[in-house]
C-alpha positions as CSV (number, residue, x, y, z in Angstrom):
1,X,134.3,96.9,187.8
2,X,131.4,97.9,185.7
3,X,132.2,100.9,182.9
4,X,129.3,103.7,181.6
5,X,128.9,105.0,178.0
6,X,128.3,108.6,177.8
7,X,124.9,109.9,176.7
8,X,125.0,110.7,172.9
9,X,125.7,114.2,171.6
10,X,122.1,116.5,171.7
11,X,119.5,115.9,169.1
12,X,118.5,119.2,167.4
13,X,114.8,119.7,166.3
14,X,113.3,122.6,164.4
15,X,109.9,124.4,165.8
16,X,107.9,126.7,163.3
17,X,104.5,128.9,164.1
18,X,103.0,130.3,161.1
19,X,99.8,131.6,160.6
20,X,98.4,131.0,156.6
21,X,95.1,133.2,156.7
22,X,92.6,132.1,156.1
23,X,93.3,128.6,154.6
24,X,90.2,126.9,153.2
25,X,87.9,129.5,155.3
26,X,86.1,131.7,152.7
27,X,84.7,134.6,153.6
28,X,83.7,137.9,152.0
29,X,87.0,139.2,151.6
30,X,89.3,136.1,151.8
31,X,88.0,134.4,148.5
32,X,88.8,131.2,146.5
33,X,89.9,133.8,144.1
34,X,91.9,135.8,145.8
35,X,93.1,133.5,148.2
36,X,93.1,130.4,146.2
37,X,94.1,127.2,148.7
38,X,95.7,125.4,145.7
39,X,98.2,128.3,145.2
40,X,98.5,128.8,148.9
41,X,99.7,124.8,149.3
42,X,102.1,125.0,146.6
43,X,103.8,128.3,147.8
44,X,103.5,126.6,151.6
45,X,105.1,123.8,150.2
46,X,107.8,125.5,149.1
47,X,108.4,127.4,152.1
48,X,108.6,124.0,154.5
49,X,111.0,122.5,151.8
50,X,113.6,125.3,152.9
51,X,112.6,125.4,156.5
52,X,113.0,121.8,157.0
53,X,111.0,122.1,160.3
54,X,110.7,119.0,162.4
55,X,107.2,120.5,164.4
56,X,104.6,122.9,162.6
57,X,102.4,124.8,164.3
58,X,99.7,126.6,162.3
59,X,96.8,129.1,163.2
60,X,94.3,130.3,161.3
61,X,92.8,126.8,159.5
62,X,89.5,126.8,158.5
63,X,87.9,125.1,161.5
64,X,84.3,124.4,160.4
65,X,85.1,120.3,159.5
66,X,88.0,118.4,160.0
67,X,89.1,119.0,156.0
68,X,91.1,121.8,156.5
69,X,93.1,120.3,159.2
70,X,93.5,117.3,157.4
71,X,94.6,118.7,153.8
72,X,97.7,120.5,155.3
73,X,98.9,117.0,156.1
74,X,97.9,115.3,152.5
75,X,98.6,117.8,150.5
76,X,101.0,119.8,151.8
77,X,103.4,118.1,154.3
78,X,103.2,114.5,153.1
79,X,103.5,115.0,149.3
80,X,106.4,113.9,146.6
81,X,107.1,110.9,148.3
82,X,107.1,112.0,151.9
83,X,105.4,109.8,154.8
84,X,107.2,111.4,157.8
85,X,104.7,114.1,159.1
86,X,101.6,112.7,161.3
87,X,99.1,115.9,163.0
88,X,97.2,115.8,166.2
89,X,93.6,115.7,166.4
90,X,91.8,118.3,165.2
91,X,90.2,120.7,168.1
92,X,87.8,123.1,168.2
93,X,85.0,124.4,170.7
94,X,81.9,123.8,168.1
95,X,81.9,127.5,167.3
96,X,85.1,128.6,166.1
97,X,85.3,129.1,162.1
98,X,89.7,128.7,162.7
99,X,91.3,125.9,164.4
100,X,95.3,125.6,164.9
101,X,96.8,122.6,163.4
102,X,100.1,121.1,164.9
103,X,102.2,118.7,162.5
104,X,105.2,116.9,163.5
105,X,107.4,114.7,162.1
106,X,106.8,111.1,163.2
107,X,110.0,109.6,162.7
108,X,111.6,112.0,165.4
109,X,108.4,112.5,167.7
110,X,105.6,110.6,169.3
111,X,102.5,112.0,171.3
112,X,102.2,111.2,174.2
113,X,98.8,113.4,176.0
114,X,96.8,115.7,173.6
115,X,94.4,118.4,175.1
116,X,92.8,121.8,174.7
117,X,91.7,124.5,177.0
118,X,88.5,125.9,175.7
119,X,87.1,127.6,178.8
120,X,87.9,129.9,180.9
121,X,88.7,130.5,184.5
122,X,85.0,131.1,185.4
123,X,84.1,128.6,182.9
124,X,83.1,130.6,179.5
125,X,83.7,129.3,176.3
126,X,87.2,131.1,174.7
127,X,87.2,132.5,171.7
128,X,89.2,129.9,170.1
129,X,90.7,126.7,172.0
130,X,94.2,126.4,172.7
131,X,96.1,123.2,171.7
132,X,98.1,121.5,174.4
133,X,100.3,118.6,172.9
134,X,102.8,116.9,174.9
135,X,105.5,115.0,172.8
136,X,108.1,112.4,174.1
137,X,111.4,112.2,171.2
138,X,112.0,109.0,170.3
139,X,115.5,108.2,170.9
140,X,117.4,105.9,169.1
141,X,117.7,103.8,172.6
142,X,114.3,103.7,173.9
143,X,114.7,100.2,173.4
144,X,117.2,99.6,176.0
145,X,116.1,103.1,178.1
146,X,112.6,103.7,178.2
147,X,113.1,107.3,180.1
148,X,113.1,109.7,177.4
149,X,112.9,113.0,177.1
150,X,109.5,114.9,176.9
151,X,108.1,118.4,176.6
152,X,105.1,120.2,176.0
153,X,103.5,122.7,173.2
154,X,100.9,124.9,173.1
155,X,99.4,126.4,170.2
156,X,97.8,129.4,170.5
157,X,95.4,131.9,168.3
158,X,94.3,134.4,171.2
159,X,91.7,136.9,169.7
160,X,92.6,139.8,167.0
161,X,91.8,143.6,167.6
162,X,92.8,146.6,169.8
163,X,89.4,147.4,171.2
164,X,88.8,146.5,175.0
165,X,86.9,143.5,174.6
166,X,89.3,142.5,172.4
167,X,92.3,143.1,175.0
168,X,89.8,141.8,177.6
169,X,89.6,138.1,175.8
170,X,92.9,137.8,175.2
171,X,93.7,138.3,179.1
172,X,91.0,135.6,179.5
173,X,92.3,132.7,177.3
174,X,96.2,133.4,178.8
175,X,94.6,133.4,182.4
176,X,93.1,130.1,181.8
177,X,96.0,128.7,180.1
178,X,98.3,129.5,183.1
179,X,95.5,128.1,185.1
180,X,95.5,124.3,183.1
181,X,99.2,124.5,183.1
182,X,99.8,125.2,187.0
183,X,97.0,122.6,187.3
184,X,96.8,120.0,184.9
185,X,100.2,119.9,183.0
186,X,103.3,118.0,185.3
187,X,105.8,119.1,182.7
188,X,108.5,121.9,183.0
189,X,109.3,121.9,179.6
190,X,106.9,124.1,177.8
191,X,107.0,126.1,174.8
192,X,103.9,128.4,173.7
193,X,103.7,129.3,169.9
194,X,101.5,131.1,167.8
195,X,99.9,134.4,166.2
196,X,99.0,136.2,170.0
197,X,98.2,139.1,168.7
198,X,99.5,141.3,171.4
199,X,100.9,144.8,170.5
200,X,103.2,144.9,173.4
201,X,104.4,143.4,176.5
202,X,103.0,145.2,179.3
203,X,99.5,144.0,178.1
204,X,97.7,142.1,180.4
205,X,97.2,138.7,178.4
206,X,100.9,138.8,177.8
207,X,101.7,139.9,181.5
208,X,99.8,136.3,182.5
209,X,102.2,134.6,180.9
210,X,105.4,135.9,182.0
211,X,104.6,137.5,185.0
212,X,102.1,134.7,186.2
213,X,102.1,134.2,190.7
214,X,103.5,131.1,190.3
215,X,107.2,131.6,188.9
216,X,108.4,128.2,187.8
217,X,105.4,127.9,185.5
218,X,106.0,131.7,183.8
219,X,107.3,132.0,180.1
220,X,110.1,133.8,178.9
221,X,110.6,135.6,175.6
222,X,114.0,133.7,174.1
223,X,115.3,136.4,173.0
224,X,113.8,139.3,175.4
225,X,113.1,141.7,173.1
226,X,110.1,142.9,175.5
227,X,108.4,146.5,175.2
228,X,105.7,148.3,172.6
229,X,106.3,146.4,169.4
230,X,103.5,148.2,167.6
231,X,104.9,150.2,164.8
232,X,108.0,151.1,166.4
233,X,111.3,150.9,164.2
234,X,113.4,149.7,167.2
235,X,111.7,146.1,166.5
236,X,111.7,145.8,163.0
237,X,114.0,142.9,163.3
238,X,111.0,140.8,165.0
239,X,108.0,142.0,162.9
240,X,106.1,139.5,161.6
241,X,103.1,141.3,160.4
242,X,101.9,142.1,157.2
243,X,104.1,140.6,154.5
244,X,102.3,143.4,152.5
245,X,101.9,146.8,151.6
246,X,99.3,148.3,149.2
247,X,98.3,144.9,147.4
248,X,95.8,143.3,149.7
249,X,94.5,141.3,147.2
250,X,91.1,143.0,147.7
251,X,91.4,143.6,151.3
252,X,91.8,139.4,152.1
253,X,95.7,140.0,153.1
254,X,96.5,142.8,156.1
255,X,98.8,146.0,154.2
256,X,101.0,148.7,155.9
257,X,104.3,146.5,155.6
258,X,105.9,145.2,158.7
259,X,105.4,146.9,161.9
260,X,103.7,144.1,164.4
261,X,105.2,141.4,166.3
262,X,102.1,139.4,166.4
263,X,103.6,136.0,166.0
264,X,105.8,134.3,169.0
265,X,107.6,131.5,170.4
266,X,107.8,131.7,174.2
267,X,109.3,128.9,176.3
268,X,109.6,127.9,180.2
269,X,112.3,128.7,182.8
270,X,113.2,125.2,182.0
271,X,113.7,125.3,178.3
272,X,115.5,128.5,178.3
273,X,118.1,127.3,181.1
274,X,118.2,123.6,179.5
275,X,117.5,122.4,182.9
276,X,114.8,119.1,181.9
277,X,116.8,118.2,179.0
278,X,115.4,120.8,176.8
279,X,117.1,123.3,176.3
280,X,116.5,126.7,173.4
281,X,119.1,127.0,171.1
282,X,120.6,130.5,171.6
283,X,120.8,132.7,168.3
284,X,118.5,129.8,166.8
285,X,114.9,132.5,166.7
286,X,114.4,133.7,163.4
287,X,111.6,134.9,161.6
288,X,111.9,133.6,158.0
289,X,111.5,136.9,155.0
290,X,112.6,140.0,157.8
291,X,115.6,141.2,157.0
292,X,115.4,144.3,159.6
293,X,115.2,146.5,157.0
294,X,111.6,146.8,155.6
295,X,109.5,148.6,158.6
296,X,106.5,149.8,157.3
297,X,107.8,148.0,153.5
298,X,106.2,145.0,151.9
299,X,109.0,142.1,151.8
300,X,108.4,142.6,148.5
301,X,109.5,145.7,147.9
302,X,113.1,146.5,147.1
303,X,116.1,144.2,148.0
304,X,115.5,141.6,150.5
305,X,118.2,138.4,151.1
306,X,116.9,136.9,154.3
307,X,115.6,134.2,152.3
308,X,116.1,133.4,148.6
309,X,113.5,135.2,146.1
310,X,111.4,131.9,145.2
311,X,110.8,131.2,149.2
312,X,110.4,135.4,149.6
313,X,107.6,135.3,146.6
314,X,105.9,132.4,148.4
315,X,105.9,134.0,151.9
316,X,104.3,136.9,149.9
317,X,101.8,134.5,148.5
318,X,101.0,132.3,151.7
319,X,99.7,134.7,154.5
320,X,100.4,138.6,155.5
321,X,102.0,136.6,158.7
322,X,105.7,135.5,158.3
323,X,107.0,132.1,160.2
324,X,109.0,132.2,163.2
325,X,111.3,129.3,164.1
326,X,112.8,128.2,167.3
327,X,115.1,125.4,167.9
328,X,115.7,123.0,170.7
329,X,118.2,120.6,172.1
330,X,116.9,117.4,172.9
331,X,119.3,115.2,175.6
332,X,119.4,111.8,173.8
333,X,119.5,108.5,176.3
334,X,123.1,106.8,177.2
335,X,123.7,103.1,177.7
336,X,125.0,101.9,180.5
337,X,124.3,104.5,182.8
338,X,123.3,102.8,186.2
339,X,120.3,104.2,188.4
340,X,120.9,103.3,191.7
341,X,124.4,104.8,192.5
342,X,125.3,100.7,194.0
343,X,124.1,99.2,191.1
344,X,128.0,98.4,190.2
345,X,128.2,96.1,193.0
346,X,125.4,94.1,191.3
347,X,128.3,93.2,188.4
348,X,131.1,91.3,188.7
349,X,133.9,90.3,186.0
350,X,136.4,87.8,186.2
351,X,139.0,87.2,183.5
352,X,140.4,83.2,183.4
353,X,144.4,82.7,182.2
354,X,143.3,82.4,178.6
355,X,142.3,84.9,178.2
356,X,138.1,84.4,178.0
357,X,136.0,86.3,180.2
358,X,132.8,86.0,182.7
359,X,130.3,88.5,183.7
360,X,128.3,87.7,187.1
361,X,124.9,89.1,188.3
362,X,125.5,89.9,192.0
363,X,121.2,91.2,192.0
364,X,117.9,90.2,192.9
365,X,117.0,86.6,191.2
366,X,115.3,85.6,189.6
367,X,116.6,88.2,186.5
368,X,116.1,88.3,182.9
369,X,119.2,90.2,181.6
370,X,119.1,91.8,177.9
371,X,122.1,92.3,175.7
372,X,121.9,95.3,173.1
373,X,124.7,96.2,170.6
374,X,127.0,99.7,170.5
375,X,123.5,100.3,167.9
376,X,120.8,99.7,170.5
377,X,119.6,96.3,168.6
378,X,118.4,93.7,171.1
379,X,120.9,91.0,170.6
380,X,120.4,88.5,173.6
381,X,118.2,87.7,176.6
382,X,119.6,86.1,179.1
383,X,117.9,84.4,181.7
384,X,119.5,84.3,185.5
385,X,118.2,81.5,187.7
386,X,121.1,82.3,190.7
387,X,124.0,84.7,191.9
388,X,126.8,84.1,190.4
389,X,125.7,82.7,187.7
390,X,128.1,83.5,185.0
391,X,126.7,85.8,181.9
392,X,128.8,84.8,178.6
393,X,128.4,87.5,176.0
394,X,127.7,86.6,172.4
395,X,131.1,84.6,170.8
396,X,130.9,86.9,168.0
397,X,131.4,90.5,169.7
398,X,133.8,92.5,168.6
399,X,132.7,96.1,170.1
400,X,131.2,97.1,173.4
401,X,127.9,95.3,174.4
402,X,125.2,96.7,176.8
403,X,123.9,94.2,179.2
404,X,120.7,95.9,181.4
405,X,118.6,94.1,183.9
406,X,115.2,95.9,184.6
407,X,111.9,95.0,186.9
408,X,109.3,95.3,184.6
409,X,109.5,99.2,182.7
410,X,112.1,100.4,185.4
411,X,115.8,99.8,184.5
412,X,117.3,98.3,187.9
413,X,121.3,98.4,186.5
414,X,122.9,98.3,183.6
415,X,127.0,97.3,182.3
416,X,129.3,98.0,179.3
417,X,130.9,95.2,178.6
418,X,134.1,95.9,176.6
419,X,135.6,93.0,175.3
């Protein structure tokens, strides 16, 4: 009778959103003086080293070439050695002067479908696109279990401001997002991350998103700290906006100290229930330099231990936006975990009086059976001409071998063989 491995303990990957104003886009008040991109990638390079995230999304890139996009990856992410971090294509609508950038770490991810929603319901251009991504984890076993887990992120930079146009595009870009999503995406597990720049929840562009007519595909705020986050003291814990007080370093940087909870991670009924394999980590939001204790204060300004002081003074130095990281569980694959619930019956064993042992395929022939390692290394293909044809494992076995027969990427059964 056939015996099933368990699948493998969670894998646990980090998600950060950060907005780095105005990297390599110059205007008249962000500089290369006052906001010198040299300084800014060595202070953001300090700030990943102590994050250690696994996926980086960033807003505000200069957008007008590719460069910008692409320097974040050279010279920030895969620098002293490092080659783990790959980015996804750089997007923008032809107009925008800032594009997002989302960086992952290749060695744990793949992509697997990259888009953008650009227009709107009635077919306007957006103010700035919106990054869809869809990643697929790479297991350790995706060579004996193809069927891994996948899950989709959107990066967002909806428009800045608090006058009614303002309000009014933001409702639009969320409104077509929901749209694509309900339409175009056949994923539950979403997560949405980014600088939104809503001032509380009952605006419109934020009501799209959790309140949208179609319930499985609304977001939920991880840790539901919904209401008017706008320089109220109850959600100092959460502000992410400015890092600053008086020194605006000539007006380039936002002041006032935090009191604006403009950066977010949101995530589907589906991540935040762990229902598709992804599941949020609960207690795992944070928002990297708030301490709770510097409403309306510069994290600058008096004492401040949510973070060491080097990784405080390069917040400080990077943007008037502070990170926010979520993190996720990721169900990794099992071996010998059978997908037809009479796939058993397909195996038989018999044992002879010395001891030495035969497996049988009982299945559709002809078959080509594969024989992986406790390791998920391909050891041996067998090739099955009849039923009943007996299956000898490799002489030199000493642990538990996987055998798995498939018809051509679908697994048809699979058997732990312990000897």
């Amino acid at each position: 009778m056939a015996t099933h491995a368990g699948a493998q303990a969670p894998a646990r990957l980090k998600l950060m959103t950060y907005n780095i104003l105005n990297y390599r886009n110059f205007t008249s008040y962000c500089t290369s003086s006052n906001n010198n991109p040299i300084t800014k990638e060595a202070a953001l390079r300090e700030v990943i080293a102590y994050a250690q995230p696994d996926l980086l999304v960033c807003n505000e890139i200069g957008g007008a070439t590719p460069s910008a996009h692409e320097k974040i990856l050279t010279d920030v992410l895969n620098t002293g050695g490092t080659t783990r971090w790959a980015s996804t294509s750089y997007a923008n609508n032809g107009f925008s002067t800032l594009v997002n950038g989302v960086y992952y770490d290749q060695t744990k991810l793949g992509v697997k479908r990259e888009g953008m929603v650009s227009k709107s319901v009635s077919n306007v251009d957006l103010v700035r696109v919106l990054d869809v991504i869809q990643f697929y984890y790479k297991d350790s076993l995706l060579s004996v279990n193809p069927d891994t887990v996948f899950f989709t992120v959107v990066a967002a930079h909806l428009k800045a401001g608090s006058a009614a146009t303002d309000l009014a595009d933001r409702a639009t870009a969320t409104a077509a997002l929901m749209q694509h999503l309900t339409q175009r995406v056949s994923d539950p597990n979403v997560l949405m991350g980014g600088d939104f720049n809503i001032y509380k929840s009952q605006e419109a562009a934020f009501q799209n998103l959790i309140n949208h007519s179609v319930a499985s595909e609304r977001f939920y705020d991880p840790i539901g700290q919904l209401g008017t986050w706008a320089n109220n003291a109850n959600y100092a814990p959460y502000h992410t906006q400015s890092t600053r007080n008086a020194n605006t370093n000539g007006g380039c940087f936002s002041g006032g100290g935090l009191d604006d909870r403009l950066d977010q991670w949101l995530v589907s009924s589906s991540v935040k229930d762990g229902l598709g394999k992804v599941a949020y980590v609960p207690g795992s939001f944070r928002i990297f330099g708030n301490d709770g204790m510097h409403f309306n204060q510069g994290i600058d300004e008096g004492t401040n231990y949510s973070v060491p002081a080097n990784v405080r003074t390069a917040l400080y130095t990077v943007s008037d936006h502070l990170p926010v990281m979520v993190e996720l569980d990721i169900q990794r694959l099992g071996i010998g975990l059978s997908e037809y619930t009479d796939a058993k019956e397909m195996w038989m064993r018999s044992r002879a009086e010395d001891g030495s042992s035969n497996l049988y395929w009982r299945g559709p022939v002809p078959q080509n059976v594969e024989i992986f390692d406790s390791l998920g290394r391909k050891v041996q293909t067998l090739s099955v001409e009849s039923n009943n044809q007996p299956l000898s494992p490799p002489s030199a076995a000493g642990g538990p071998l996987f055998f798995r027969t498939t018809s051509g990427f679908r697994t048809i059964s699979t058997y732990t063989w312990v000897p």
